[in-house]
Backbone as a printed PyTorch tensor [residue, N CA C, xyz], in Angstrom:
tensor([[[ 12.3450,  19.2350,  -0.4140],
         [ 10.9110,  19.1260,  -0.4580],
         [ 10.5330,  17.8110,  -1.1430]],

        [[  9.6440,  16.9720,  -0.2480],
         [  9.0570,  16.0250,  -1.2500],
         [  8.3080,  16.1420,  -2.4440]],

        [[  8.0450,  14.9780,  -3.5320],
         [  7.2850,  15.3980,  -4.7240],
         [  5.8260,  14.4400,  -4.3550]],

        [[  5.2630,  14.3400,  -4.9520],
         [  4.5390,  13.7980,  -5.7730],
         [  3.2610,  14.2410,  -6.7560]],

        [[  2.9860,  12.7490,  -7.3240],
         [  2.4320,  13.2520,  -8.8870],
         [  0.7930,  12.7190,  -8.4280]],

        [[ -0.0710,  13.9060,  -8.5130],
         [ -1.4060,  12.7960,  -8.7480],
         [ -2.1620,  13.2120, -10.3980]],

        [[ -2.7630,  12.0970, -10.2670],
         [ -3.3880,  11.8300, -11.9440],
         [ -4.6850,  11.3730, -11.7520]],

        [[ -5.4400,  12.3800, -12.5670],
         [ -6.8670,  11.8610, -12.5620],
         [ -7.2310,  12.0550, -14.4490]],

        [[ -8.5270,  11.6580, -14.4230],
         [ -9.2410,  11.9590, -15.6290],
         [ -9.9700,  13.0650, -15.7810]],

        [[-10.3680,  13.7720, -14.8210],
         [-10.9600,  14.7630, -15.0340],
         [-13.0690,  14.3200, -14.9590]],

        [[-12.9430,  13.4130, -14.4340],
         [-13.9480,  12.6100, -13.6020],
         [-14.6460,  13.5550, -12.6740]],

        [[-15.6190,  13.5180, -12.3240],
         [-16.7100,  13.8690, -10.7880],
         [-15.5310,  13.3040,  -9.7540]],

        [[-15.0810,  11.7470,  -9.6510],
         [-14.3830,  11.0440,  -8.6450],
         [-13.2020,  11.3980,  -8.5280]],

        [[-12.5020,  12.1090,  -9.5930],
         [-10.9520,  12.4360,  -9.4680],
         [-11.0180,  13.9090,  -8.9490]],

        [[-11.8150,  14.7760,  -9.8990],
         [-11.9220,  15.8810,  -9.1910],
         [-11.9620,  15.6700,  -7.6650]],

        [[-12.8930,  15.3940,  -7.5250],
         [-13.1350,  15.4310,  -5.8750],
         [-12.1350,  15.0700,  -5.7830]],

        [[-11.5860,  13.8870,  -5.3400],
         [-10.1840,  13.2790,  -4.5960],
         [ -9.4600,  14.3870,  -4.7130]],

        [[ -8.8060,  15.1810,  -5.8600],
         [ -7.8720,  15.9550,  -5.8510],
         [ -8.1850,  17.4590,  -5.3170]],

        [[ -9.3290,  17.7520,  -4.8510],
         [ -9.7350,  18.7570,  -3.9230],
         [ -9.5690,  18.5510,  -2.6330]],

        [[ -9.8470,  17.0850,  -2.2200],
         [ -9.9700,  16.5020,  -1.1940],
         [ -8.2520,  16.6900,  -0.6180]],

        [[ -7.5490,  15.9680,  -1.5770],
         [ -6.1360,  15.8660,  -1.6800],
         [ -4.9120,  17.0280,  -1.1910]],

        [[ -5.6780,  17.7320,  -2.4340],
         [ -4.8540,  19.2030,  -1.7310],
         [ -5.4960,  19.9600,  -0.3200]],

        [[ -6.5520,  20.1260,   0.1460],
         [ -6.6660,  20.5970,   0.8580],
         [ -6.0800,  19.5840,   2.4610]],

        [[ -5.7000,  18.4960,   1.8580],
         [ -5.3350,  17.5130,   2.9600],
         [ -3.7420,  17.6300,   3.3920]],

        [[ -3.4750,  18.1110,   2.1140],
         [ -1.4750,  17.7110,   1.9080],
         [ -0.7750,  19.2660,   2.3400]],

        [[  0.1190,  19.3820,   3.2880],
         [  0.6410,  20.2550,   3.1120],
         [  1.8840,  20.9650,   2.3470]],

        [[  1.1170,  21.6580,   1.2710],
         [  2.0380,  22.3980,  -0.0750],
         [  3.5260,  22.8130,   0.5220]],

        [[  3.7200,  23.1470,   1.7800],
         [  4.7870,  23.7690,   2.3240],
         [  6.1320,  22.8740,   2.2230]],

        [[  5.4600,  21.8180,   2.4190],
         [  6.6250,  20.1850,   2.8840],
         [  6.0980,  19.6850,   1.1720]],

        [[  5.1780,  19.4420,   0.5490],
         [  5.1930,  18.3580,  -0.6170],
         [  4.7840,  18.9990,  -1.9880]],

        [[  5.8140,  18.7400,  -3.1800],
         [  5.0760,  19.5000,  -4.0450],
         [  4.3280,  18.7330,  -4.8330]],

        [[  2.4330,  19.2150,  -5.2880],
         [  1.9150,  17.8110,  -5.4850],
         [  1.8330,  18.4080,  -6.6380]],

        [[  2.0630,  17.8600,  -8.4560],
         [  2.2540,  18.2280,  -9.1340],
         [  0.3890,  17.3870,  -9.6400]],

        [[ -0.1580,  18.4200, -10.0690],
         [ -1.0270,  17.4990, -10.7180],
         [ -1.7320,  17.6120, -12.1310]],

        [[ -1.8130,  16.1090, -12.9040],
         [ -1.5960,  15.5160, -14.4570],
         [ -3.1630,  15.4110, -14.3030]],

        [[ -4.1370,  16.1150, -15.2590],
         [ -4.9640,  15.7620, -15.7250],
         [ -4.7790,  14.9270, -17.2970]],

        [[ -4.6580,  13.9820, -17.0180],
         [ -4.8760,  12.7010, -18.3300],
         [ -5.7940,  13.2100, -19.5750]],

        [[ -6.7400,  13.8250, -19.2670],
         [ -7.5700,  13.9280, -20.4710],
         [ -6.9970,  15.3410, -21.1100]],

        [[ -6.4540,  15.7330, -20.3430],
         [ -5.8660,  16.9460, -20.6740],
         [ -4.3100,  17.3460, -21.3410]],

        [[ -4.0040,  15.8650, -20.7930],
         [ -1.9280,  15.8860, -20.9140],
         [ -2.1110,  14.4690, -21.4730]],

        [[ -2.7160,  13.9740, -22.8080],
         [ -2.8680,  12.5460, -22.9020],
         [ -1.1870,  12.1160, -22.9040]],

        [[ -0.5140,  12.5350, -23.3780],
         [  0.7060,  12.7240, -23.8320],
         [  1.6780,  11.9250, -22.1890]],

        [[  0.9090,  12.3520, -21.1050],
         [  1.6480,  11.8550, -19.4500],
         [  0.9740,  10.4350, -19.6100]],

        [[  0.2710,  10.7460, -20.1930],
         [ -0.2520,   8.6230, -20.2690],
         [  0.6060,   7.5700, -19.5880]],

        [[  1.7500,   7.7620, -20.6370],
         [  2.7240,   6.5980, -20.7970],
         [  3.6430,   6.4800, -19.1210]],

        [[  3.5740,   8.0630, -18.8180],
         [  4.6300,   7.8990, -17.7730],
         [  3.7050,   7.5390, -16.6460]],

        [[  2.3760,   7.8910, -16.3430],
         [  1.4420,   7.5610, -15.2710],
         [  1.5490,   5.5790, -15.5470]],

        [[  1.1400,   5.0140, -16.5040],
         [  1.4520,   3.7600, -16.3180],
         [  2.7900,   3.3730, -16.2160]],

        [[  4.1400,   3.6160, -16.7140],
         [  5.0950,   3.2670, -16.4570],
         [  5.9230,   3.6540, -14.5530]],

        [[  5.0720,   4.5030, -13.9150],
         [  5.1060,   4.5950, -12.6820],
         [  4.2510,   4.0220, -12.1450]],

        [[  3.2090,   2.7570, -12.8750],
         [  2.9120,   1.6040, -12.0710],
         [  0.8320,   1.9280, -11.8340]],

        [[  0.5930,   3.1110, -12.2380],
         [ -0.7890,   3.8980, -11.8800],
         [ -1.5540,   2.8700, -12.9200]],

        [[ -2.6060,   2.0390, -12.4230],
         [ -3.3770,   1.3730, -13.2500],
         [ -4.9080,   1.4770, -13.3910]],

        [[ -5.3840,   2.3570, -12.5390],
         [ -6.7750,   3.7230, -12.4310],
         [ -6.2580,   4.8290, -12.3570]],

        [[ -7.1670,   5.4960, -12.2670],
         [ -7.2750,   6.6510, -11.5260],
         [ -8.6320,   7.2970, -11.0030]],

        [[ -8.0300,   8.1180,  -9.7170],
         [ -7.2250,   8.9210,  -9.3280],
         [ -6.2890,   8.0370,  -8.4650]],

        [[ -5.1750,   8.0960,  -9.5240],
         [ -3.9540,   7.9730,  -8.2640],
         [ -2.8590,   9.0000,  -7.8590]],

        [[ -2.2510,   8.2820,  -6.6890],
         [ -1.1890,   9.5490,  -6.2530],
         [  0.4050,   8.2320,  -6.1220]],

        [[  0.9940,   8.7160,  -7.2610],
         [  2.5100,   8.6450,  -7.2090],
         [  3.5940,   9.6430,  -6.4990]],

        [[  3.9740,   8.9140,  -5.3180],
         [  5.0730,   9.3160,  -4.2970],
         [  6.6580,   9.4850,  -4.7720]],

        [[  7.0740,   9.8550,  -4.1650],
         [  8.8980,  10.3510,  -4.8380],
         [  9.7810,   8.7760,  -4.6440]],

        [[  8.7300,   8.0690,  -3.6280],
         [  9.3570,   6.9910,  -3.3400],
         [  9.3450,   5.7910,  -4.2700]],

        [[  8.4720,   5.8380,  -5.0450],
         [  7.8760,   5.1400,  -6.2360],
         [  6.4760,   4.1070,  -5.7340]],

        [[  5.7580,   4.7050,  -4.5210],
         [  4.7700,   3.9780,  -4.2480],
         [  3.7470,   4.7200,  -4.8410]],

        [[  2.6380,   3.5710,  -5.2890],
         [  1.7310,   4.5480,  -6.0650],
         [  0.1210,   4.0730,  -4.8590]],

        [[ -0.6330,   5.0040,  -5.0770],
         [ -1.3480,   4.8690,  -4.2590],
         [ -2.9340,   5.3530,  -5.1290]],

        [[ -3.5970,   3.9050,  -5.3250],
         [ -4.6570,   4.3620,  -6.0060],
         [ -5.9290,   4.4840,  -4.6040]],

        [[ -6.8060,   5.7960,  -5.1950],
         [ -7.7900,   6.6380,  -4.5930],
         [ -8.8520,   6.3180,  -5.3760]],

        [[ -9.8730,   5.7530,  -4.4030],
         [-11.2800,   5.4940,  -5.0430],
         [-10.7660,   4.5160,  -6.5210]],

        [[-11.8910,   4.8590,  -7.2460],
         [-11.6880,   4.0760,  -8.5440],
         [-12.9200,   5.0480,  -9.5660]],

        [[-12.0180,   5.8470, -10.2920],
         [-12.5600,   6.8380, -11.5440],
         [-12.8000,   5.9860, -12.8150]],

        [[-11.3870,   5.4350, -13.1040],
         [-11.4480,   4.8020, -14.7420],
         [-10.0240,   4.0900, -14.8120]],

        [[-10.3810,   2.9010, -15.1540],
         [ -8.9770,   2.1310, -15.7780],
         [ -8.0830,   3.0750, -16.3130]],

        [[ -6.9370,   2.7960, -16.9040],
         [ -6.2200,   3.6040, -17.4640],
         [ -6.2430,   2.8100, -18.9630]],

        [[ -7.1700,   2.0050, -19.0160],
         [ -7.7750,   1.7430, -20.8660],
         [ -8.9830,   2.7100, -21.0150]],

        [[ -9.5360,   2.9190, -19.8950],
         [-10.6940,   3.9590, -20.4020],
         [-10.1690,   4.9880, -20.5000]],

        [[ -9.2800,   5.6010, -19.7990],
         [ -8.5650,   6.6670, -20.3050],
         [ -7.7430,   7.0150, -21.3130]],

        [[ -6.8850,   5.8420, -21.9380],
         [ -6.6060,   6.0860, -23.0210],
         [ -7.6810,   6.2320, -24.3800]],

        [[ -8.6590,   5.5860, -23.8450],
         [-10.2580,   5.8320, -24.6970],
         [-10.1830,   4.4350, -25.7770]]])
């Protein structure tokens, strides 16, 4: 099964995307693990060290990261 990671802030814009997201992706084939930032400040480090420099983004198993819309830097998220 494929992975990937999406990460939002917990935004109006991330929410959505990640409603949008799952109802788009099929759970059967991909498991989409998803990091609310304001919630897991602690995944911070690994959402930027996998390259995520807004959010909402979606990090692939492949190591492509794929930023969605534009919620908040990942300095506004660290606050």
């Amino acid at each position: 099964m494929k992975k990937a990671t999406f990460y939002h802030a917990g935004c109006p814009v991330c929410v959505n995307a990640e409603q949008e997201l799952l109802n788009l992706v099929d759970t059967s084939k991909v498991d989409v693990e998803v990091v609310h930032l304001g919630e897991q400040s602690d995944r911070i480090s690994n959402a930027e060290n996998s390259g995520v420099r807004s959010v909402p983004a979606l990090v692939l198993n492949n190591g492509n990261v794929l930023h969605i819309n534009h919620g908040a830097t990942m300095a506004e998220v660290r606050g």
